[in-house]
VMD Tcl script that draws the C-alpha trace (Angstrom):
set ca {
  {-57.71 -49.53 -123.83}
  {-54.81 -48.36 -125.62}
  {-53.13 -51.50 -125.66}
  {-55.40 -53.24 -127.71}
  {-55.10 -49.81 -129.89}
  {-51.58 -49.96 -130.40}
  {-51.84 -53.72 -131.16}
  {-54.38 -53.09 -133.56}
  {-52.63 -50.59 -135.37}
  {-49.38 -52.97 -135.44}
  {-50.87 -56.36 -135.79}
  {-54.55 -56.26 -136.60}
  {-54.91 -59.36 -138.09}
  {-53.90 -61.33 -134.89}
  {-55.99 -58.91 -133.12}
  {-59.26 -58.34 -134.97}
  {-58.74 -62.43 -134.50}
  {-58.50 -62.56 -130.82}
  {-61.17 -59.63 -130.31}
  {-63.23 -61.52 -132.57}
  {-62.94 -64.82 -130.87}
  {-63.75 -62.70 -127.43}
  {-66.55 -61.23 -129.03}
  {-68.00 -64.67 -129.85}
  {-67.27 -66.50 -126.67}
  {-69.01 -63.54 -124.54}
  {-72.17 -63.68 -127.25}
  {-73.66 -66.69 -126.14}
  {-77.35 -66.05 -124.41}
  {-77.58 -68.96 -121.89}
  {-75.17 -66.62 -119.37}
  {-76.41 -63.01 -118.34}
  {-73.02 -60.73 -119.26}
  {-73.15 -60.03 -115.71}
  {-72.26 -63.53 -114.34}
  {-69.78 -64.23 -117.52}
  {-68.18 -60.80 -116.10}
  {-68.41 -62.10 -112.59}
  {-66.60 -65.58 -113.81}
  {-64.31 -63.16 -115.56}
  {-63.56 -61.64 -111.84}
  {-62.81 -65.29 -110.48}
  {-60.79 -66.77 -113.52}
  {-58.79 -63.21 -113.23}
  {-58.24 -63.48 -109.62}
  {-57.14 -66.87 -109.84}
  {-54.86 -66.55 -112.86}
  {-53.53 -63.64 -110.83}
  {-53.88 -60.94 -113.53}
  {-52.92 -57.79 -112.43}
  {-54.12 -56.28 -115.24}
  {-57.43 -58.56 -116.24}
  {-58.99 -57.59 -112.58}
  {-59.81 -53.71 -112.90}
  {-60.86 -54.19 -116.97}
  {-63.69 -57.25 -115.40}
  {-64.51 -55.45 -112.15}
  {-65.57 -52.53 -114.53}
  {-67.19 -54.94 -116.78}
  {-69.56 -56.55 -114.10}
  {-70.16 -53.24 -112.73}
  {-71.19 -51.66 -115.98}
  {-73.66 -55.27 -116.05}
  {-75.21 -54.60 -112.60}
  {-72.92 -56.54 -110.24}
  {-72.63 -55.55 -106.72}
  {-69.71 -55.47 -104.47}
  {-70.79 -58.55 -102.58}
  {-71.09 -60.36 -106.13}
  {-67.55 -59.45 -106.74}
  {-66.45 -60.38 -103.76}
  {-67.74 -63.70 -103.55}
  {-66.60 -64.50 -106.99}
  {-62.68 -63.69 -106.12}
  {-63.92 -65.96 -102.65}
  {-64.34 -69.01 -105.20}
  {-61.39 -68.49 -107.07}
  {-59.39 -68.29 -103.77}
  {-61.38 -71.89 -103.12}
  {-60.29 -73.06 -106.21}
  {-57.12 -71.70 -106.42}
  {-55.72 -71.33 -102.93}
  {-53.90 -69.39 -101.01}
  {-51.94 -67.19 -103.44}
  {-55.52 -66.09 -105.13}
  {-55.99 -64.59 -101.74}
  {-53.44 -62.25 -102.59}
  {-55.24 -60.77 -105.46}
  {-58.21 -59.89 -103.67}
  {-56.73 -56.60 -102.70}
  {-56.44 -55.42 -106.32}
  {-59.95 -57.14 -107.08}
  {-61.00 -54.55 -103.65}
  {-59.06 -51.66 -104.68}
  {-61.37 -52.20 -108.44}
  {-64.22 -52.74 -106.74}
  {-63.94 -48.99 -104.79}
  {-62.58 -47.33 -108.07}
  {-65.78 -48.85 -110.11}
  {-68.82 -49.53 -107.57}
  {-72.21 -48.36 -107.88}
  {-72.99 -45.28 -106.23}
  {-75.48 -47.65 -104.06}
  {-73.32 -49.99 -102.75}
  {-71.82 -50.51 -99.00}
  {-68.46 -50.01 -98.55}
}
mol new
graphics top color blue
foreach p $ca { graphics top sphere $p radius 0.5 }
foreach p [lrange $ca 0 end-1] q [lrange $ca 1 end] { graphics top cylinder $p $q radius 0.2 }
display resetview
């Protein structure tokens, strides 16, 4: 991602600090990194982050996740978070079709 490049290369300590803290909070074993990408989907949805949707969608699809699976995680962050989560389901789709598995429905 060349944001977190550029940010490196002008503040690395914050950043070798935040990546580290990431790399720690995804490291635990009790969660598959499929489902922590598929929470990942929902908290992005429901925070309404543009930018966080496409980087998880490719995430849980690297880990296995189907399009179903991503779908019903934005679903429960549109529970959670109402109607404006709704919203961001169509970037969530439009990740979803630039990312799936060559297996999945459309």
């Amino acid at each position: 991602m060349d944001l977190i490049h550029r940010l490196e290369s002008q503040y690395p300590n914050e950043t070798r600090s935040f990546l580290n803290f990431m790399q720690r909070a995804e490291g635990g074993a009790a969660l598959s990194l499929k489902t922590k990408e598929l929470i990942n989907v929902a908290l992005s949805v429901a925070s309404q982050c543009e930018w966080c949707i496409p980087f998880h969608v490719k995430g849980a699809v690297d880990a296995g996740a189907t399009r179903d699976e991503l779908m019903e995680s934005g679903f429960m962050a549109v529970l959670m978070h109402g109607g404006p989560a709704l919203a961001y389901l169509t970037p969530l789709m439009e990740s979803i079709d630039e990312f799936r598995s060559p297996g999945d429905k459309q």
